[in-house]
BALO-305052 format. One record per residue (C-alpha): x, y, z; chain; residue in one letter. Coordinates in steps of 0.1 Angstrom, whole numbers, padded with zeros to 4 digits. Layout:
xx | yy | zz | kette | rest
X | Y | Z | A | A
...
***
This chain:
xx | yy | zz | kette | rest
0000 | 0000 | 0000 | A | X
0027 | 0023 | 0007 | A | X
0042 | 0037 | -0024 | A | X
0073 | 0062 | -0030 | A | X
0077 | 0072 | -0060 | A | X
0106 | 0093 | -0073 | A | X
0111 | 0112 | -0106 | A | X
0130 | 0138 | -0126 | A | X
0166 | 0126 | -0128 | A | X
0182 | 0125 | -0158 | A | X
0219 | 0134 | -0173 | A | X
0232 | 0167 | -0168 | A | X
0261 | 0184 | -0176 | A | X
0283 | 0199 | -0146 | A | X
0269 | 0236 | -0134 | A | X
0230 | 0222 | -0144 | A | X
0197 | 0220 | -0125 | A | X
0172 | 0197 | -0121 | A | X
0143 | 0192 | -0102 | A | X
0135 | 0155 | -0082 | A | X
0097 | 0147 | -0071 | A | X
0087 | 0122 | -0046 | A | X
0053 | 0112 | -0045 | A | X
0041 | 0094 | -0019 | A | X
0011 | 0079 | -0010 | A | X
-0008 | 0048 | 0016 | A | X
0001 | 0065 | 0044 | A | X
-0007 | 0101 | 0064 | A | X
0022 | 0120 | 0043 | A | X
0018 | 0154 | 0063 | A | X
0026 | 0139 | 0095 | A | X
0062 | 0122 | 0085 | A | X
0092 | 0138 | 0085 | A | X
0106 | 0133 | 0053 | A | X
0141 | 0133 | 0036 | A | X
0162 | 0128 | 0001 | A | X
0186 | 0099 | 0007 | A | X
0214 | 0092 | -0024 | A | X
0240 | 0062 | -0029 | A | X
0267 | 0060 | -0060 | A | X
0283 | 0033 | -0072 | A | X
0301 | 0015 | -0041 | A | X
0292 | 0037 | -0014 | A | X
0268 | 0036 | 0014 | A | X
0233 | 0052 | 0013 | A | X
0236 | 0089 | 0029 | A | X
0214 | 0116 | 0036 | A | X
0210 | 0145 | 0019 | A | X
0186 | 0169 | 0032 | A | X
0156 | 0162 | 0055 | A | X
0126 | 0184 | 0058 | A | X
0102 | 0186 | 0092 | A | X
0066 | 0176 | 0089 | A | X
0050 | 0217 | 0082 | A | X
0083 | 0219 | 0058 | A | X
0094 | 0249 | 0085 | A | X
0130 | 0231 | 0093 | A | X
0151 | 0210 | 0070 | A | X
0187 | 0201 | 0073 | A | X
0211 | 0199 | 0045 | A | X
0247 | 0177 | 0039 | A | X
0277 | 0200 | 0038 | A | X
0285 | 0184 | 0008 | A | X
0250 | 0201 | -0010 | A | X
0245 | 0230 | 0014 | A | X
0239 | 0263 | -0009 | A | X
0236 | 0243 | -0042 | A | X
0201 | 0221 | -0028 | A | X
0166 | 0231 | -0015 | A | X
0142 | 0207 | -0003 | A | X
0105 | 0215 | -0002 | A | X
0072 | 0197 | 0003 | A | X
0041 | 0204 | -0005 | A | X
0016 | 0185 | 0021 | A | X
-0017 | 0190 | -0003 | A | X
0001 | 0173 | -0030 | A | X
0019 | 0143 | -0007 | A | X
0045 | 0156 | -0022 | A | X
0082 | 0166 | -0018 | A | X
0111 | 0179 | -0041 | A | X
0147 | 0184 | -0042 | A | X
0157 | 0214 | -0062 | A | X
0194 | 0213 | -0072 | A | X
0212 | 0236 | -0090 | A | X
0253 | 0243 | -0096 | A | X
0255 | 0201 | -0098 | A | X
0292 | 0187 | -0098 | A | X
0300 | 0149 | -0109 | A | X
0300 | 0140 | -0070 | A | X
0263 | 0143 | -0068 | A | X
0263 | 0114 | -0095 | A | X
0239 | 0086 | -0078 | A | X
0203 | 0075 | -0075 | A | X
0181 | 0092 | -0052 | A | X
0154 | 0083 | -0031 | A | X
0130 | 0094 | -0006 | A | X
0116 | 0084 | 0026 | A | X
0115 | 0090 | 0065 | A | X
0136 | 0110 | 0083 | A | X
0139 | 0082 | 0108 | A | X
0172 | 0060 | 0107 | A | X
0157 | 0025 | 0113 | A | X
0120 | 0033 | 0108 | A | X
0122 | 0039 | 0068 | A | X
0092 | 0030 | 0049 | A | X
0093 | 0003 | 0016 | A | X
0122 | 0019 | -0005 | A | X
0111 | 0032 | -0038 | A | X
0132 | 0026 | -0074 | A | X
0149 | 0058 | -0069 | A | X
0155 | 0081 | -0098 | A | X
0190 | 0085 | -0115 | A | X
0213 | 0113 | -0113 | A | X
0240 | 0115 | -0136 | A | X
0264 | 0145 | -0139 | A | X
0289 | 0144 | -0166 | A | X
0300 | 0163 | -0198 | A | X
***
């Protein structure tokens, strides 16, 4: 029942934007904290930016602070990941769910990221 649902990666070339959506849905989306999660090739899954449940805190990695904004929009059981200024580090798939170490929802299929010219 519970579905997370990620979209809008694509190839980019270094110093590009995109836009990532996470729908979500089977389950009460406004009252979850929520986050973006990424993993590359041969690394571990880490977090990139988490969002409170109003969308009136989030948090960022150093590694994306400046260059990412996350946002959610609770009508929509949606949330996005705005990134701009992207660098071939920031090559990975991305996913969305809680921001709960050890309490994560069913992952999703992620959506890819590729930067690269």
């Amino acid at each position: 029942q519970v579905q997370l649902v990620e979209s809008g990666g694509g190839l980019v070339q270094p110093g590009g934007s995109l836009r990532l959506s996470c729908a979500a849905s089977g389950f009460t989306f406004s009252s979850y904290a929520m986050a973006w999660y990424r993993q590359a090739p041969g690394k571990e899954r880490e977090l990139v930016a988490g969002i409170s449940v109003g969308g009136g805190r989030t948090n960022y990695a150093d590694s994306v602070k400046g260059r990412f904004t996350i946002s959610r929009d609770n009508a929509k059981n949606t949330m996005y990941l705005q990134m701009n200024s992207l660098k071939p580090e920031d090559t990975a798939v991305y996913y969305c769910n809680r921001w709960v170490d050890g309490l994560f929802l069913s992952w999703g299929q992620g959506t890819q990221v590729t930067v690269s010219s």
